[in-house]
C-alpha positions, 0 to 999 in steps of 0.5 A, spaced: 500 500 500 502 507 497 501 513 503 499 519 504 503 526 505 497 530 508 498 538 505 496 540 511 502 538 515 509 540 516 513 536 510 518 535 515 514 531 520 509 527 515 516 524 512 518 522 519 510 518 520 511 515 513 518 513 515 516 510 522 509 506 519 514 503 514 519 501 519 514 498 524 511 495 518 517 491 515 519 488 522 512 485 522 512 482 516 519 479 518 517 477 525 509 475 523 511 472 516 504 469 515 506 468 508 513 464 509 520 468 511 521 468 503 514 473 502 516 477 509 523 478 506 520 481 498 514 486 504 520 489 508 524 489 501 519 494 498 517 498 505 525 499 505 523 501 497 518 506 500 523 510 506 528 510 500 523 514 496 521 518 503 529 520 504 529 522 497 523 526 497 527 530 504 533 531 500 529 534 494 525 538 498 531 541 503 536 542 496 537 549 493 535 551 487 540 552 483 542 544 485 535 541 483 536 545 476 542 542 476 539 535 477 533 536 473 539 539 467 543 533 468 537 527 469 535 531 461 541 530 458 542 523 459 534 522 457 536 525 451 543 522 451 539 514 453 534 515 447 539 517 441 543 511 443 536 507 443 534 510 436 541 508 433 540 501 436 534 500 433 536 503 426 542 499 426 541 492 430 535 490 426 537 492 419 543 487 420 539 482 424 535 482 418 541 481 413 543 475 417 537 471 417 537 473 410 543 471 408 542 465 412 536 462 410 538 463 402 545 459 403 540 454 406 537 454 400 543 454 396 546 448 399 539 445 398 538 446 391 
């Protein structure tokens, strides 16, 4: 189950609450483990997922402008920077891919003949 930050609460002690139920959710599921340990262990893997994205969302909130304008430029660019490199890929892996398979099956044919 995701969770609620209320708008009417302070960031600071919202985030805290998030982390505390978290916490105190993940130690049940690994004490209680109705499901086995193997299904305690992925529940308190994702609730520790959960405070991760809850200290992220701290840092965020408690960076200076110019450092999160910083963050923004650098994550664009390698956005920009990871398509341009899939468009290459899908231009020249899959001509080459099909040229294989053609080559392959016309000497199939051939040696048949």
């Amino acid at each position: 189950m995701s969770y609620r930050l209320s708008i009417h609460a302070v960031p600071g002690v919202e985030l805290k609450r998030v982390v505390a139920e978290q916490a105190e959710k993940a130690l049940i599921s690994l004490t209680d483990r109705p499901e086995g340990l193997h299904e305690g262990v992925h529940e308190m893997r994702k609730r520790a997922k959960k405070i991760r994205a809850c200290f992220r969302l701290a840092r965020l909130r408690s960076a200076r402008p110019r450092e999160l304008l910083s963050r923004i430029s650098r994550t664009r660019q390698r956005l920009r920077v990871e398509a341009r490199t899939a468009g290459v890929k899908l231009m020249t892996e899959k001509p080459v891919a099909l040229t294989r398979r053609l080559s392959a099956c016309w000497e199939a044919e051939a040696a048949a003949a």
